[in-house]
C-alpha positions in Angstrom: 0.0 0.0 0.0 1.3 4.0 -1.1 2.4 5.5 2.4 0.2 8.2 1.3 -3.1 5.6 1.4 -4.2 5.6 5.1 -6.2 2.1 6.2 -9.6 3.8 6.7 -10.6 1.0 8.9 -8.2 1.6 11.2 -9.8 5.3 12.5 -13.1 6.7 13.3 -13.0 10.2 11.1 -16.0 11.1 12.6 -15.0 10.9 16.6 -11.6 12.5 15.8 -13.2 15.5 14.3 -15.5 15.8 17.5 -13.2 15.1 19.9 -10.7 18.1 17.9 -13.5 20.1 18.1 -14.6 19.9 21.5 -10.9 19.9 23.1 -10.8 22.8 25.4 -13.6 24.7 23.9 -12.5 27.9 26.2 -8.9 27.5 26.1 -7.3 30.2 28.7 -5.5 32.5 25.6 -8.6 32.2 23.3 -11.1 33.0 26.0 -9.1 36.5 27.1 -8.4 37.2 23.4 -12.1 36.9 23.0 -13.2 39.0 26.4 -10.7 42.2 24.9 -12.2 41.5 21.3 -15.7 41.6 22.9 -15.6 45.3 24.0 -14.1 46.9 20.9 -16.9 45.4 18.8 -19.1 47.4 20.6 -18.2 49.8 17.9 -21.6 50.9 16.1 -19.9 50.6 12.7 -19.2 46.7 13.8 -22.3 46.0 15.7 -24.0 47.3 12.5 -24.0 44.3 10.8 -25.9 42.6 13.4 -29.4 44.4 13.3 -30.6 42.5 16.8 -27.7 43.2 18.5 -27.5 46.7 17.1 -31.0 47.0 18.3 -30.0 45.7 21.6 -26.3 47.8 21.8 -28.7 51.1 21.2 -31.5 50.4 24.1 -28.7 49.8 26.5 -27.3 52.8 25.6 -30.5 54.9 25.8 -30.9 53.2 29.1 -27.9 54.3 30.5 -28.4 58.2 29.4 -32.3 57.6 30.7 -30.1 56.6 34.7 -28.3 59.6 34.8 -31.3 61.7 33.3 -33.1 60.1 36.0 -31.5 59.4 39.0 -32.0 63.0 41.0 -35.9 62.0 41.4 -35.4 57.9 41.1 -36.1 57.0 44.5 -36.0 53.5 44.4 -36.1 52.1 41.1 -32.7 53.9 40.3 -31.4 50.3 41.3 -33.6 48.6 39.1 -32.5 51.0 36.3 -29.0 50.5 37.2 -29.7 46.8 36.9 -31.5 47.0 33.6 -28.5 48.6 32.1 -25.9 46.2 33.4 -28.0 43.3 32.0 -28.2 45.0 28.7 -24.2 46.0 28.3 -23.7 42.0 29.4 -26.1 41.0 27.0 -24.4 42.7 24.2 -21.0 41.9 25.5 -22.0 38.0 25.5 -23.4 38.2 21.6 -19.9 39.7 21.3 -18.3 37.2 23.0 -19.9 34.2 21.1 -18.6 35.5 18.0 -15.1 36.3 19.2 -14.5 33.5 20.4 -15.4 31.4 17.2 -12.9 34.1 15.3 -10.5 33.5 18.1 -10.1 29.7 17.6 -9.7 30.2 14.3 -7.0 32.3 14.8 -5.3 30.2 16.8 -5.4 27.7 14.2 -4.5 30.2 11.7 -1.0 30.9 14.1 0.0 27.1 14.1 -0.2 27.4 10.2 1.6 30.8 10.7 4.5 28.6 12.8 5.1 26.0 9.5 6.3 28.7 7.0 9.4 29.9 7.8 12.6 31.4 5.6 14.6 29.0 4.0 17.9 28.5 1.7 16.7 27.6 -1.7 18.8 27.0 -4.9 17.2 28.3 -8.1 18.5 27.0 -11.2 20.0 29.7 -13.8 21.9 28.6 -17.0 25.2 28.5 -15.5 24.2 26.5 -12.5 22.8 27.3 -9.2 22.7 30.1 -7.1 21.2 30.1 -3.2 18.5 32.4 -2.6 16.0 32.6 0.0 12.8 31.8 -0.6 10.8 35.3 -0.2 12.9 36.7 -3.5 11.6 33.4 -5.7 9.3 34.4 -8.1 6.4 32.3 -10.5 7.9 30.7 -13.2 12.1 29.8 -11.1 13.3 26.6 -10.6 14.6 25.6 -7.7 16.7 22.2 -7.3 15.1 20.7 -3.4 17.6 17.5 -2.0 16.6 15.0 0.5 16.6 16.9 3.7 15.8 20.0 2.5 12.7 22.2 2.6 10.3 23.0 -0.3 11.1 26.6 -0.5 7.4 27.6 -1.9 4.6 26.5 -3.8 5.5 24.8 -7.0 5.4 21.9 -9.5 7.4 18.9 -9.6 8.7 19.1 -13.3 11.8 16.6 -12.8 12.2 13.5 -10.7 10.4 11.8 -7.8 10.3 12.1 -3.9 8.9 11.3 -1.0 7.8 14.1 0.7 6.6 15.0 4.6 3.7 17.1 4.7 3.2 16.5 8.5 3.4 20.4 9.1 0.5 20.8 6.6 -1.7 18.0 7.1 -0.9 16.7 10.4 -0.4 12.9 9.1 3.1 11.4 9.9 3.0 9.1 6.7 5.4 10.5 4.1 3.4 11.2 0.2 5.0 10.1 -3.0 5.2 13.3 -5.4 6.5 12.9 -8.9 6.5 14.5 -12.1 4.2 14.2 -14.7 1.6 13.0 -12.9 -1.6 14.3 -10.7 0.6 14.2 -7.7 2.8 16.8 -9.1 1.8 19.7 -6.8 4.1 20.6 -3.8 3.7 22.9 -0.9 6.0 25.1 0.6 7.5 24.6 3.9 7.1 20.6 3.5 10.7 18.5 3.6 11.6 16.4 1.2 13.0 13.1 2.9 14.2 11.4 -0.3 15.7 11.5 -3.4 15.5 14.7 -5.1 13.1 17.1 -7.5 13.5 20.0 -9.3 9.9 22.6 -8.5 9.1 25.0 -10.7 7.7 27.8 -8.5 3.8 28.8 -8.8 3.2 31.2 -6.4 5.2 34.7 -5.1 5.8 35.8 -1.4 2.6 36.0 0.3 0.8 34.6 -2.5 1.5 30.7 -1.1 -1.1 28.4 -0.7 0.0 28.3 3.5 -0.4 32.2 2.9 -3.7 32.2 1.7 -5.1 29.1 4.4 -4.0 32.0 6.9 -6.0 34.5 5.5 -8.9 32.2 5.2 -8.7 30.7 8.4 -8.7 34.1 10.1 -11.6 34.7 8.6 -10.4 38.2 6.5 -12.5 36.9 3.7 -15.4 35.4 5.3 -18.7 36.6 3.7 -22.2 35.7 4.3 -23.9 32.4 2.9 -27.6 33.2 0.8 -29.0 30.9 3.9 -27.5 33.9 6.6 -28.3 35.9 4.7 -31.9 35.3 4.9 -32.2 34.0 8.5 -30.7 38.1 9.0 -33.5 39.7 7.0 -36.1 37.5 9.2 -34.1 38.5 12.3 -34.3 41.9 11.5 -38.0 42.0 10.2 -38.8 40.0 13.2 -36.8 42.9 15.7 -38.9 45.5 13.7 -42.2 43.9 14.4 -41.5 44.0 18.1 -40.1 47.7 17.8 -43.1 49.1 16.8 -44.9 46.7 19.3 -43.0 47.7 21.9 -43.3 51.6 21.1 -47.1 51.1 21.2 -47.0 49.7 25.1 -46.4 53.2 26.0 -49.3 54.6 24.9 -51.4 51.5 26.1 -49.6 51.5 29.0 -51.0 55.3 29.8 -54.9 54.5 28.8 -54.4 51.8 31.5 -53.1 54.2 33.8 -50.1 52.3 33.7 -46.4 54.3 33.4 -44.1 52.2 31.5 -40.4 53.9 32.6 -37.7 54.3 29.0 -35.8 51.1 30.5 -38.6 48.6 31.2 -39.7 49.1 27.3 -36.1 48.5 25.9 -35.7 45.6 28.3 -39.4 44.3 27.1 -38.0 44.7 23.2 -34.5 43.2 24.2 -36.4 40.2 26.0 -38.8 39.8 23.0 -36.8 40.2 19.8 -34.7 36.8 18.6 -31.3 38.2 21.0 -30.3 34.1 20.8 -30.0 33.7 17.7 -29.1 37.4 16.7 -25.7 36.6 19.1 -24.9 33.2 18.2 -26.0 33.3 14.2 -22.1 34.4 13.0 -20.6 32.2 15.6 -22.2 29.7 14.5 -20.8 30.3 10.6 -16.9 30.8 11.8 -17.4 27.6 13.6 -18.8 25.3 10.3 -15.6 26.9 8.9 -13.6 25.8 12.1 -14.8 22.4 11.9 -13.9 22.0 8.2 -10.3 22.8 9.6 -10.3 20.3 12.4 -10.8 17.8 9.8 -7.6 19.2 7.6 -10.2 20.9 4.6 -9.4 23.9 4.0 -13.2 25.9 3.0 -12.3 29.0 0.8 -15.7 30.4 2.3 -18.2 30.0 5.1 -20.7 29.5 1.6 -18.9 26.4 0.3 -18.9 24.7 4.0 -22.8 25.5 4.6 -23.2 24.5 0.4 -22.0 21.3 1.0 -25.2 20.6 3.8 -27.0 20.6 0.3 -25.5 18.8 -2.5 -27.2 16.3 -4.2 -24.5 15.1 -6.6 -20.6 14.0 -6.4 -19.0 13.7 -9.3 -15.6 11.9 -8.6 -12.4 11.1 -11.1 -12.0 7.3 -10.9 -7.7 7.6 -11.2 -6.5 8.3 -7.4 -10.1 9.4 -6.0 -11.7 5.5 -6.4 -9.1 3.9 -7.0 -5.3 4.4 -6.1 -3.9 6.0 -9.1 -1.3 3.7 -10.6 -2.4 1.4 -12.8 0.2 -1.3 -13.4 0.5 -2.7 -16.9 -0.5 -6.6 -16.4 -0.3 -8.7 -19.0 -0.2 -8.7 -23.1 -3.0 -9.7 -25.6 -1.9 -10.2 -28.9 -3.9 -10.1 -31.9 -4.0 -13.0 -33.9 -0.9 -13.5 -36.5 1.2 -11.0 -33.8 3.9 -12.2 -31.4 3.5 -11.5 -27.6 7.1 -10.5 -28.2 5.9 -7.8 -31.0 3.2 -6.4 -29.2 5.3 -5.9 -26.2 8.2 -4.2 -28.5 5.9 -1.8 -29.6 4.0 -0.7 -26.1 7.5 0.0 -24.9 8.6 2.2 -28.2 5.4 4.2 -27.6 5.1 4.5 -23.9 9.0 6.7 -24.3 7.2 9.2 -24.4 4.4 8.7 -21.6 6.5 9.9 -18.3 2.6 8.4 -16.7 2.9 5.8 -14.3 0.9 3.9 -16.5 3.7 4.2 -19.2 6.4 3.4 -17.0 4.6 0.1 -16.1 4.4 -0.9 -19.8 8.1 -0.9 -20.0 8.9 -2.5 -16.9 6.2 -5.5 -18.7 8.3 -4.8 -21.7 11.5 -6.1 -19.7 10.3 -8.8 -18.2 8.7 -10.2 -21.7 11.7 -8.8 -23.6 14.8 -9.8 -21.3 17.6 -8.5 -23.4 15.8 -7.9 -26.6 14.4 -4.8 -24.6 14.3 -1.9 -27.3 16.2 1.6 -27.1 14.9 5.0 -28.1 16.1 5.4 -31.7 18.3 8.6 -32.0 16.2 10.4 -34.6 13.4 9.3 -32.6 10.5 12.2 -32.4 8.5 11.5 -29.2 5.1 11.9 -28.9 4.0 12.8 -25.5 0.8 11.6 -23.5 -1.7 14.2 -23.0 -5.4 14.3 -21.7 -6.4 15.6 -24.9 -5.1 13.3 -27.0 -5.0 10.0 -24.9 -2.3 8.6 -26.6 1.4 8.8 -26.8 3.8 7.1 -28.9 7.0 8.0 -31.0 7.7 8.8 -34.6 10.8 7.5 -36.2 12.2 8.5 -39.6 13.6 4.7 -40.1 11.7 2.6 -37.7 8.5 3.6 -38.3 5.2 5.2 -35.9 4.1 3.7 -32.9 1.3 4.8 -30.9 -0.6 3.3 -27.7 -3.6 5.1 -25.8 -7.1 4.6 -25.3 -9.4 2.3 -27.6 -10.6 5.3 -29.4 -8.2 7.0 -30.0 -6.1 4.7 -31.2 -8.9 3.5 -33.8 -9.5 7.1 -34.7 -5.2 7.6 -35.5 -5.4 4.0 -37.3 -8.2 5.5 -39.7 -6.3 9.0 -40.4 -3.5 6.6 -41.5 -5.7 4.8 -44.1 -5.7 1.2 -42.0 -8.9 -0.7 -41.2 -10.3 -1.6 -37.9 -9.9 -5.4 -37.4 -13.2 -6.9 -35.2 -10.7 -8.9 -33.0 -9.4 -5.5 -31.5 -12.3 -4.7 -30.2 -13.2 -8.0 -28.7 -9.9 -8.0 -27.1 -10.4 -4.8 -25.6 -14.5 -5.9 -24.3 -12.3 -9.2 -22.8 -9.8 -7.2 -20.7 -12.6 -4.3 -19.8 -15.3 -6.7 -18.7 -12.7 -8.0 -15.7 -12.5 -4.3 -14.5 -8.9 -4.1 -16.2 -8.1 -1.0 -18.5 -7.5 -2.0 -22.2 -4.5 0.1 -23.8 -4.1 -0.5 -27.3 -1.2 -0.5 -29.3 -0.7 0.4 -33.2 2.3 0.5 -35.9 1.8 2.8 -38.2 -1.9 1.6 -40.1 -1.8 -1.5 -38.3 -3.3 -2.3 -34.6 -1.6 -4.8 -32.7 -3.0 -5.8 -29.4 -4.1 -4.9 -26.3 -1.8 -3.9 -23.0 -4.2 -4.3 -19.8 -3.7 -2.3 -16.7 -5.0 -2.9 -13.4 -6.9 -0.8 -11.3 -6.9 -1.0 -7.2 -9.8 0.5 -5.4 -8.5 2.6 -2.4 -9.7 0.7 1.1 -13.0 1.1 2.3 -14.1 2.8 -0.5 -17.1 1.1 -0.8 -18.6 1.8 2.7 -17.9 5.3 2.4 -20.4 5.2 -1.2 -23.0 3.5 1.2 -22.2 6.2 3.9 -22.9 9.2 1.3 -26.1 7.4 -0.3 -27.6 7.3 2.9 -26.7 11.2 2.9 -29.3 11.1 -0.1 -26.0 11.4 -2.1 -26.1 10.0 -6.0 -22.3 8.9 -6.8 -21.1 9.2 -10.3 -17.8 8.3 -11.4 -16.0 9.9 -14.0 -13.4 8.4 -16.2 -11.3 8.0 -19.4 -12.2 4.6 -19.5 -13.9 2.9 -22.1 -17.8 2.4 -20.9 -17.4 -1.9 -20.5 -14.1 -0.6 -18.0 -16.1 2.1 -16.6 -19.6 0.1 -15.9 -17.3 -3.0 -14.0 -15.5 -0.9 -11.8 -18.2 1.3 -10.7 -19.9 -1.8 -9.9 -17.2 -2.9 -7.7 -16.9 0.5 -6.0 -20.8 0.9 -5.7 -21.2 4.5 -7.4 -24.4 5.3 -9.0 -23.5 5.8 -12.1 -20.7 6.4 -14.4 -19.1 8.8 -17.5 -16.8 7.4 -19.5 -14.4 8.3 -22.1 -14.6 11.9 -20.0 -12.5 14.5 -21.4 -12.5 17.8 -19.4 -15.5 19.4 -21.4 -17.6 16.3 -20.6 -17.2 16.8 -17.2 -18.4 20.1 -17.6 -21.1 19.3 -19.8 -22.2 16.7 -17.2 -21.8 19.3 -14.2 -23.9 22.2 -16.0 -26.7 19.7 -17.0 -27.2 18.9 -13.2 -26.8 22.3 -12.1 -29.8 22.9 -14.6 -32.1 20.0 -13.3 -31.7 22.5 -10.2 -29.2 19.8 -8.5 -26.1 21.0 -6.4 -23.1 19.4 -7.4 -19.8 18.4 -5.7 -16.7 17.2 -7.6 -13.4 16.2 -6.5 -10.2 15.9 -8.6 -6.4 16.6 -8.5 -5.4 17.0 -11.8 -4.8 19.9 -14.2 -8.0 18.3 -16.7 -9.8 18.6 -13.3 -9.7 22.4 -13.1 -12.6 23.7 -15.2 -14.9 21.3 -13.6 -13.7 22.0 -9.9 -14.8 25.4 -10.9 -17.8 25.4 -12.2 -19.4 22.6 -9.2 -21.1 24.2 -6.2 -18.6 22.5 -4.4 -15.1 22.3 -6.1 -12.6 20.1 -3.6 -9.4 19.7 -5.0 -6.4 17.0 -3.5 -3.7 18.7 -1.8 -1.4 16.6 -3.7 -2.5 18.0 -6.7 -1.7 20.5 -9.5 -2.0 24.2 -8.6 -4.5 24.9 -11.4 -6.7 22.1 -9.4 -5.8 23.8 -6.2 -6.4 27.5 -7.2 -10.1 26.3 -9.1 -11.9 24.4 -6.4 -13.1 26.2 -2.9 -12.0 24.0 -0.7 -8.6 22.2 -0.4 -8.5 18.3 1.4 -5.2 18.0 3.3 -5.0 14.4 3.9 -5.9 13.7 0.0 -8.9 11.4 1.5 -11.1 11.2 -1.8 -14.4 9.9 0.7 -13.6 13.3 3.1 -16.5 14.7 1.6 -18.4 12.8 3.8 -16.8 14.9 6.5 -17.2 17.9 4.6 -21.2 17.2 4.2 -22.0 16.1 7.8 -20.2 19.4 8.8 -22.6 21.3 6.2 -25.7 19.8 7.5 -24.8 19.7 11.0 -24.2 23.8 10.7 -27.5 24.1 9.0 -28.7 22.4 11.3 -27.8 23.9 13.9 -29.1 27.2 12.8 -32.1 26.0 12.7 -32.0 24.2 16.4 -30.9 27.7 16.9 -33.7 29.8 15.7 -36.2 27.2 16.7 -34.5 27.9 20.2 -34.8 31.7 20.0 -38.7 31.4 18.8 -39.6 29.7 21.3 -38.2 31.3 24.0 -39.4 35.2 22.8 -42.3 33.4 22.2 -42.9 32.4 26.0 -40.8 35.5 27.7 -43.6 37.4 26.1 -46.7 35.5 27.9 -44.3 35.3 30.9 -43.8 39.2 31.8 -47.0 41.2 29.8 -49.3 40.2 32.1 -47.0 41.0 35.2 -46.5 44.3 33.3 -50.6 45.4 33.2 -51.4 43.3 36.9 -51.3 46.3 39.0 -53.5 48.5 36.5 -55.9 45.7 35.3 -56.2 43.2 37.8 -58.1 40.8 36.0 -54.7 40.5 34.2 -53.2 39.1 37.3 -55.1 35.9 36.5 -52.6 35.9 33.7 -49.7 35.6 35.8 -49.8 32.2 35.9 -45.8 32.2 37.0 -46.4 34.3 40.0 -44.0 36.9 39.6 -43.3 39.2 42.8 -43.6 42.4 40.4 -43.4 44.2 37.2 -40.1 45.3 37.8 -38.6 41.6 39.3 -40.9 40.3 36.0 -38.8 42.5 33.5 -35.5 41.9 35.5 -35.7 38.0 35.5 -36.5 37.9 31.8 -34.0 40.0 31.2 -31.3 38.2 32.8 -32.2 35.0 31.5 -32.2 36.3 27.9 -28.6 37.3 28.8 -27.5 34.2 30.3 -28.8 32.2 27.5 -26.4 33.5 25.1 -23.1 31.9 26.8 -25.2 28.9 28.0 -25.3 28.1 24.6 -22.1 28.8 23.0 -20.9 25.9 23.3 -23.1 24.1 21.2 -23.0 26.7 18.6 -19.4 26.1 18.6 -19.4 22.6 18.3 -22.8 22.2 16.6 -25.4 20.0 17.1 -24.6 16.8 16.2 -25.8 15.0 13.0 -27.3 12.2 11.9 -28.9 11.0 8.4 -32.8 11.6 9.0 -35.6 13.2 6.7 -36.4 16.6 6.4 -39.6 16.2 8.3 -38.0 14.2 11.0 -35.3 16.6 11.6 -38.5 19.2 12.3 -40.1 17.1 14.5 -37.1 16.3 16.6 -36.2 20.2 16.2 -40.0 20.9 17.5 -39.5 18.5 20.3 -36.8 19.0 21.8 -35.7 22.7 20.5 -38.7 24.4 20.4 -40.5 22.6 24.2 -37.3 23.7 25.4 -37.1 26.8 24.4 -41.1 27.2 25.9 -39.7 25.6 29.0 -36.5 27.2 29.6 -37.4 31.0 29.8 -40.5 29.9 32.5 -38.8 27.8 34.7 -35.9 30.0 34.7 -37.3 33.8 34.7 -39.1 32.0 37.8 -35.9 30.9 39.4 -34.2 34.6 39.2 -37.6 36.2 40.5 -37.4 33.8 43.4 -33.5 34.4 44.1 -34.6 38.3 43.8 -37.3 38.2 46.5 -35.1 36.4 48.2 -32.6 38.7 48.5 -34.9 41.4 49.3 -34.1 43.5 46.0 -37.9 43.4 44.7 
């Protein structure tokens, strides 16, 4: 097994991720980061952005000028003001808090990134040599020669040789990755030590332009903007807090045809306790912490959009080579047509794979030696090479005496045998329906006009793969594997893997094609790829999640980045996306609720001493209209940092229907949130009376 393929039996992802999560949720240095941070957003410009808590930050502030106003002819309800006002500057200073604290973790996260990049030596390659540089004065486009030992001096491209590499200070995993050129697992990041062998990088990215660079920025949350979702829970919020405005500001004037004097601070403490304050101060700590969580399982989310997104997709499209299955095919065995030697055929797969630097090719010519033994051919010297490509999906080599050899995919192959004038023999294609209907991958090989036989490779699917497709169908997932493969290939290994469905002979615009189609049947779709033929694809999904061990150009067009190069870690990435939906809506639930019974807990203590029949109303027994409004108050701000917590871990998930997920939301969310505010506005007017204070 590749050091870089992880036994996914061997680990719970799931408990790994909560228990990184939940480990020291109020770490000492986070929590008085977050207590300084907390009173300078009290700025208006910041608090702006939060219409509830701006709301809230503006009554305690008119509350406080109404106690000095007030307090020559107070007599004793200047307390009771002075209490109002302390409630309502805590109340804002826990929203604060909440939300602090979620941008505090992540920069603490953002710091141990900060700690992996670091200055090094590196020698860029100039035409007469070498010459040592440090890494801040590479630019796009150098080369820079990287030893065993040495550091990666900054994002780049392997473009010659092969190394292991150890990407511990990125992703966290001990196992050393394999990173070659030529292939998908080309991409390297900077600050990672190679441990053997040695590569040449071509550098991708200029100081402060590095991948690490931009995780930091993201991870900080500099460029975190609001999901559609928030977006719209905000306007309800604030259409909600305007509702209860103008029913607040018309208590006043009902208050006085009752005979009834409602004081400045009892009204904003009756707005504060009846607009959505819970969900208002935990709704943006709640989206820093789906980002968070994407982190603690090592994805890197480009936006707090892409993590919430991926609660909703409906499609996955992923690449079959090193998604499904490992990645290197190995060249098996020959299949000769009839009136061609084994010994022909496998002469002419090893002229044309010379120019296939693939894996793939370099397993046909190890084949080729072991069929060949000393009659092994040699590049011929005025040999013209034709390299592998995506496009193409072929390679081979032109000689001016030795003639044109070509090996690739069925079609292709068939198509370069036509422009040459030869014909299409009906055995070629049976061979190649033989070797695809085991799940192998038939490569064909042609001289000149003439086809010869078949070359089959051997795909591995990665461990556990399987499960995991089970796993993401239960999600309400459809799986659909994409691949160069010819459709007899395709259909047999995406029945051993267990996908849904499959594309074959996919170039890049067939991906795409396949993507927007979805996307127009009104489907969310997430792909995951790690090559360069990836890129457009990665772009246009909802979700784009490209391998770590990729190319840049995959890396730069999805919006999210997987660490640990886990093809299945989507299913993290999607339980974190529904589990921070739902919580926002466990959330608001919450919040409903509980306005929803503050309001029939303290009105009718309000109006008791005017109306009496009212009193009957008071079914909680409150001492008075003053301990009424002070309890609810307090509660509402108590609530807030009650429930951090499980804003910042989230509530936890677990495959259901939509209209179970309401009931249990209905059931436990919103009973609790009718309970909570009664039992517990009851509990602070008891310890009030008790003190003697009302």
């Amino acid at each position: 097994m590749p050091a870089s393929v992880r036994p996914i039996g061997k680990r719970n992802p799931r408990k790994e991720i909560r228990a990184r999560a939940a480990a020291r949720l109020f770490e000492p240095s986070q929590t008085r980061a977050a207590a300084g941070e907390a009173f300078r957003m009290l700025a208006p410009r910041r608090m702006a952005r939060n219409p509830v808590m701006f709301v809230t930050e503006l009554g305690a502030f008119v509350s406080t000028v109404a106690l000095f106003d007030r307090s020559a002819d107070q007599g004793n309800t200047f307390a009771y003001t002075l209490a109002v006002v302390v409630v309502l500057w805590l109340t804002v200073l826990f929203a604060n808090f909440a939300e602090a604290l979620a941008e505090a973790r992540g920069r603490a996260q953002a710091e141990g990134l900060r700690k992996t990049r670091q200055s090094t030596q590196a020698r860029r390659r100039t035409e007469a040599g070498e010459e040592a540089v440090l890494s801040e004065s590479l630019r796009p486009g150098d080369l820079v020669i990287v030893r065993a030992g040495e550091i990666i001096p900054g994002d780049g491209e392997v473009v010659e040789g092969i190394a292991t590499v150890d990407e511990s200070a990125i992703t966290g995993e001990s196992a050393p990755v394999v990173r070659e050129a030529g292939t998908d697992r080309s991409g390297v990041t900077g600050g990672t030590r190679v441990l053997s062998d040695g590569i040449v990088v071509r550098i991708t990215a200029g100081a402060g332009e590095s991948f690490l660079d931009r995780m930091i920025a993201l991870v900080e949350g500099a460029s975190r903007q609001k999901t559609p979702n928030e977006l719209a829970l905000t306007v309800t919020l604030a259409g909600l807090t305007l509702a209860f405005l103008l029913v607040t500001g018309a208590l006043g004037p009902i208050g006085r045809a009752f005979g009834v004097r409602i004081p400045v601070p009892t009204l904003v403490s009756l707005l504060v306790c009846l607009i959505p304050t819970t969900i208002g101060a935990l709704l943006a700590a709640i989206g820093l912490a789906g980002m968070n969580r994407a982190l603690a399982a090592n994805v890197v989310a480009k936006s707090g959009k892409a993590v919430e997104l991926a609660g909703d997709i409906d499609t996955l499209l992923l690449d079959k080579t090193g998604t499904i299955t490992i990645g290197d095919r190995q060249a098996v065995e020959f299949f000769p047509l009839a009136g061609v030697a084994k010994a022909e055929l496998a002469e002419a797969a090893v002229i044309a794979s010379f120019g296939d630097p693939t894996p793939e090719g370099r397993s046909i010519v190890r084949l080729g030696e072991l069929t060949l033994g000393a009659a092994m051919p040699r590049p011929p010297a005025d040999a013209v090479l034709i390299p592998f490509s995506a496009e193409t999906r072929l390679s081979g080599l032109d000689a001016k005496e030795g003639g044109s050899f070509r090996k690739g995919a069925a079609d292709a192959i068939e198509s370069d045998i036509r422009s040459r004038g030869g014909n299409i023999p009906p055995a070629l294609r049976e061979a190649v329906a033989v070797v695809a209907r085991v799940g192998r991958t038939p490569i064909v090989v042609s001289a000149g006009p003439r086809a010869l036989g078949v070359v089959s490779l051997s795909d591995v699917l990665k461990p556990g793969i399987r499960d995991r497709f089970v796993r993401l169908r239960a999600m309400g997932l459809r799986v659909v594997m994409v691949t160069g493969d010819n459709p007899l290939t395709a259909a047999a290994i995406a029945a051993e893997a267990g996908v849904d469905g499959y594309l074959a002979e996919a170039k890049p615009e067939d991906k795409l094609d396949f993507i927007r189609r979805e996307q127009k049947a009104g489907r969310l779709v997430s792909m995951m790829g790690d090559g360069t033929n990836d890129a457009p694809a990665l772009a246009q999904a909802d979700i784009g999640v490209a391998m770590n061990s990729g190319t840049q150009a995959a890396k730069e067009a999805g919006n999210m980045v997987d660490l640990d190069n886990d093809p299945t870690k989507l299913i993290e990435v999607i339980e974190i996306g529904k589990q921070l939906l739902i919580t926002r809506g466990a959330m608001t639930t919450f919040s409903v609720a509980n306005d929803m019974a503050k309001y029939f807990a303290i009105i009718p203590a309000v109006f008791s001493l005017a109306v009496p029949r009212l009193g009957v109303l008071n079914i909680m027994g409150l001492a008075t209209p003053q301990s009424a409004v002070l309890s609810a108050l307090i509660f509402n701000a108590l609530i807030i940092p009650a429930l951090i917590p499980l804003a910042l871990r989230g509530v936890r998930y677990r495959p259901r229907g939509g209209e179970a997920l309401l009931r249990r939301n209905l059931l436990i969310y919103g009973l609790g949130g009718l309970v909570a505010p009664f039992l517990g506005i009851k509990l602070i007017d008891w310890v009030l009376g008790l003190a003697g204070l009302f």
